[in-house]
TIBA-712473 format. One line per 5 residues: for each residue x, y, z of C-alpha. Coordinates in nm, 2 decimals. Each point is the difference from the previous one (the first is absolute). Layout:
<pts>
X:Y:Z ~ ... $
</pts>
This chain:
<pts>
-2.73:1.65:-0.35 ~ 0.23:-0.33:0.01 ~ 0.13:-0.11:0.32 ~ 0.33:-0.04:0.04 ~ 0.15:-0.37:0.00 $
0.15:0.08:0.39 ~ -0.30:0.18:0.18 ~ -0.09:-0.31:0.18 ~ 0.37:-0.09:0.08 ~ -0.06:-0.22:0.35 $
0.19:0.13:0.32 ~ 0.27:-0.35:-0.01 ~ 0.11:0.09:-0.33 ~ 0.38:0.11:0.01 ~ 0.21:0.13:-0.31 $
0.34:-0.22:-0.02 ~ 0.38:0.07:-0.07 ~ 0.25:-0.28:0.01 ~ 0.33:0.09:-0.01 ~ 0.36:-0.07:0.02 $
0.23:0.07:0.30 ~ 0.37:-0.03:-0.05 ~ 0.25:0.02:0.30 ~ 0.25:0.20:-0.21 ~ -0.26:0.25:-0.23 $
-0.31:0.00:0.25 ~ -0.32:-0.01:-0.20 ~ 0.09:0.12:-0.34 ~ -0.32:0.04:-0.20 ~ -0.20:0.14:0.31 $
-0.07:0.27:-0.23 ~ -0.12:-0.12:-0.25 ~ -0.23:-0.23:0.23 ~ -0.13:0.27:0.24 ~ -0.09:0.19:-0.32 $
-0.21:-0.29:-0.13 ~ -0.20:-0.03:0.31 ~ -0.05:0.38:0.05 ~ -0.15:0.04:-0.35 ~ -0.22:-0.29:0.09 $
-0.02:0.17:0.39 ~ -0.17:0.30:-0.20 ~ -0.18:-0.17:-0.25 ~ -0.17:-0.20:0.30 ~ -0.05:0.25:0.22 $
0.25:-0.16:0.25 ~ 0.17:0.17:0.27 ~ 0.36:0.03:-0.06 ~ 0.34:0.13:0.13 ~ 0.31:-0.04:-0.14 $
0.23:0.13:0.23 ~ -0.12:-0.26:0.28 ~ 0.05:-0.30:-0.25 ~ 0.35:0.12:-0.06 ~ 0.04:0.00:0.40 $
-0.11:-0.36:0.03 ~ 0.21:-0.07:-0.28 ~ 0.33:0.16:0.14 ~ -0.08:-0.25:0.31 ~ 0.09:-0.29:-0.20 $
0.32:-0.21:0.11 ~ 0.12:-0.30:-0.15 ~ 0.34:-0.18:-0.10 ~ -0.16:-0.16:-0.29 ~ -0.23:0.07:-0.28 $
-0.37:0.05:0.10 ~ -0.36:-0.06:-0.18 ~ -0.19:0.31:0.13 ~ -0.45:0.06:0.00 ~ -0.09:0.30:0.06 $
-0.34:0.05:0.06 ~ -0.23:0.30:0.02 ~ -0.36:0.03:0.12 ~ -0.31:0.20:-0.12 ~ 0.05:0.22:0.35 $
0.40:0.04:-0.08 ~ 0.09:-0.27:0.21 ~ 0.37:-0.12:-0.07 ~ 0.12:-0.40:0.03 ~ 0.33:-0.11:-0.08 $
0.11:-0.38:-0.01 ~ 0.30:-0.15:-0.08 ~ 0.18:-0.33:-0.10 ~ 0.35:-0.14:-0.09 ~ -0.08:0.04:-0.41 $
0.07:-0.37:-0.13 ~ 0.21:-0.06:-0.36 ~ -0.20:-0.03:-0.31 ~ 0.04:-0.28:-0.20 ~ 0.22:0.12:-0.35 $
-0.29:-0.11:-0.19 ~ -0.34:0.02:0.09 ~ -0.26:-0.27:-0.22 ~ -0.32:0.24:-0.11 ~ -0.35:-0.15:-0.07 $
-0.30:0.18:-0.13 ~ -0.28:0.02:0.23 ~ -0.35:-0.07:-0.09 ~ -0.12:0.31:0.21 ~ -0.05:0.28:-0.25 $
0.05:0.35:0.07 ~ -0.21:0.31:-0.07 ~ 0.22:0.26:-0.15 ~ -0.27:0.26:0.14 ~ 0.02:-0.09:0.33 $
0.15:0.27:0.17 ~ 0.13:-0.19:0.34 ~ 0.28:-0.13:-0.19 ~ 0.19:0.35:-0.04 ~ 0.02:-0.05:0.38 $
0.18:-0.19:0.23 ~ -0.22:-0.06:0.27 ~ -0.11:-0.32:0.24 ~ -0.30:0.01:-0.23 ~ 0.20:-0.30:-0.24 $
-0.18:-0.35:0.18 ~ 0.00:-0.15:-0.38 ~ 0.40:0.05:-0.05 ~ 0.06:-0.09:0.37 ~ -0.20:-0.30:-0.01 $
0.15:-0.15:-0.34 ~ 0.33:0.06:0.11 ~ -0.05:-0.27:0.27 ~ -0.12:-0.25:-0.21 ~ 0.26:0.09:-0.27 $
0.07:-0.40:-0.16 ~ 0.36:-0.18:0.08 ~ 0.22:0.15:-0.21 ~ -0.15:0.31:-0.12 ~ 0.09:0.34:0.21 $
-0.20:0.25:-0.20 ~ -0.36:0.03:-0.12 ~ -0.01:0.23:-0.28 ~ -0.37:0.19:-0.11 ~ -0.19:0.11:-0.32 $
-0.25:0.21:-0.03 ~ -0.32:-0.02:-0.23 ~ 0.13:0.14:-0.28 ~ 0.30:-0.32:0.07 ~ 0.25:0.28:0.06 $
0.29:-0.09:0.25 ~ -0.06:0.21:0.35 ~ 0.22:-0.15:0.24 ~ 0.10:-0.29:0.26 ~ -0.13:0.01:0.37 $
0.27:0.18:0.17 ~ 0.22:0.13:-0.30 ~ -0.03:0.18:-0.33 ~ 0.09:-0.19:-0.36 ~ 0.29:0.11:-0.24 $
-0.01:-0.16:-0.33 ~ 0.32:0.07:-0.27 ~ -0.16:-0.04:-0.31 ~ 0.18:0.12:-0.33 ~ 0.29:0.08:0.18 $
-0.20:0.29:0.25 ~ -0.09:-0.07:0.34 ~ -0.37:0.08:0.07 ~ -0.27:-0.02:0.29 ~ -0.36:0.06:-0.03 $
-0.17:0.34:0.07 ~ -0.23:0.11:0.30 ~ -0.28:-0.06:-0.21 ~ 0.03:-0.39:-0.07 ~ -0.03:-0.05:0.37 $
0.28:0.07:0.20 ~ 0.19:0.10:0.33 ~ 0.21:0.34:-0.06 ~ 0.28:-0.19:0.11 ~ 0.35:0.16:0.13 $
0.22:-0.20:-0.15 ~ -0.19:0.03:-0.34 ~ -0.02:0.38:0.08 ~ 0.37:0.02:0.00 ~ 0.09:-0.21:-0.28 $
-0.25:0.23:-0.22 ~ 0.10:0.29:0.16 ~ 0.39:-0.14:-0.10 ~ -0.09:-0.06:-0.34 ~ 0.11:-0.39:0.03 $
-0.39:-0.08:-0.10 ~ -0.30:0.11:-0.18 ~ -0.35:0.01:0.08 ~ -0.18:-0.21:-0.28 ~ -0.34:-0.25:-0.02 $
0.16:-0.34:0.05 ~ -0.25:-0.31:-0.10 ~ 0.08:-0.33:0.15 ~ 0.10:-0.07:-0.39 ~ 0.28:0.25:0.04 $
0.09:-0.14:0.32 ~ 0.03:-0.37:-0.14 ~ 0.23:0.11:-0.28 ~ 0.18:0.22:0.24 ~ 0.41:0.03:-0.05 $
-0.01:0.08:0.38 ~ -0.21:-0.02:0.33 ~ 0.07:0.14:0.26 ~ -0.23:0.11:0.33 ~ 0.07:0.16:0.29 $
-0.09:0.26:0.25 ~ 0.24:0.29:0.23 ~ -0.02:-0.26:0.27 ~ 0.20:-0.27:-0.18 ~ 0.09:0.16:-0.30 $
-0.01:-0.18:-0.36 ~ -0.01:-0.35:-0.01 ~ 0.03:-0.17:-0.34 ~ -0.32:-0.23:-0.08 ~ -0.09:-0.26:-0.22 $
-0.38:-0.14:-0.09 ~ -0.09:-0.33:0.13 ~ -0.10:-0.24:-0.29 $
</pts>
């Protein structure tokens, strides 16, 4: 019988939600967050409970906007941080890593503190580039370290499936969901020809992109 890829999750490991929290609308995709993490909760064999997230959640005060990590141990443990969320640039500079990803690896269809490769090559992310962007070994597009990719080719906006390599991500969720974008293999080809790029994630929405040269 195979064993499953989490049966020797180790005890620090934490699943991970980053959200928005606006002083006028509160947290406004909370729900589509807290689902996220409670099908990865379940998959994982995490304890989980919405209703005391929502109460930590409710607790939140703030005039202005706030960057929000949420947190959630392997025993149900809940952490929630928070920081004055910084503007984005209006154009973030993309460069393809050399890192390749495994499009069967099934730790990227969950956010979790298990991500040490993305966190450490966003701090050494070059002068003037704010994005690494990933392939996978087939040289399909997966995504960038803390956002998914959305490519307009032939006048349709796309973004890659699950099974290149990639977060579930909310704000890719929602434009699917909204009809805005379509779920297609996107090579790094397609990307360089690109009419459009745009990446982004719920926390700072989309943010138009253009490949470094």
């Amino acid at each position: 019988m195979e064993v499953p890829f989490y049966s020797n999750i180790q005890e620090d490991l934490k699943l991970i939600e980053t959200f928005l929290w606006d002083p006028d609308e509160g947290a406004p995709d909370i729900d589509f967050h807290l689902e996220r993490m409670c099908k990865s909760a379940t998959k994982l064999k995490f304890k989980f409970s919405v209703n005391k997230i929502y109460e930590k959640i409710s607790k939140i005060k703030s005039q202005t906007r706030l960057r929000c990590r949420l947190t959630l141990s392997l025993t149900g443990k809940i952490d929630i941080s928070t920081a004055t969320l910084s503007p984005s640039s209006q154009i973030w500079t993309l460069r393809l890593s050399d890192t390749i990803l495994s499009s069967s690896d099934p730790w990227l269809l969950h956010k979790s503190t298990n991500r040490g490769l993305y966190d450490s090559e966003r701090a050494k992310l070059p002068d003037g580039i704010d994005e690494f962007i990933y392939l996978n070994e087939r040289h399909e597009v997966c995504e960038g370290t803390i956002t998914n990719i959305f490519a307009k080719i032939a006048g349709q906006w796309l973004t890659p499936p699950l099974s290149s390599g990639c977060l579930p991500g909310v704000l890719r969720r929602k434009k699917i969901e909204a009809g805005s974008c379509k779920v297609k293999i996107i090579t790094f080809s397609d990307l360089k020809n690109a009419e459009k790029i745009r990446v982004g994630n719920a926390l700072r929405g989309e943010i138009d992109a253009v490949l470094s040269h």
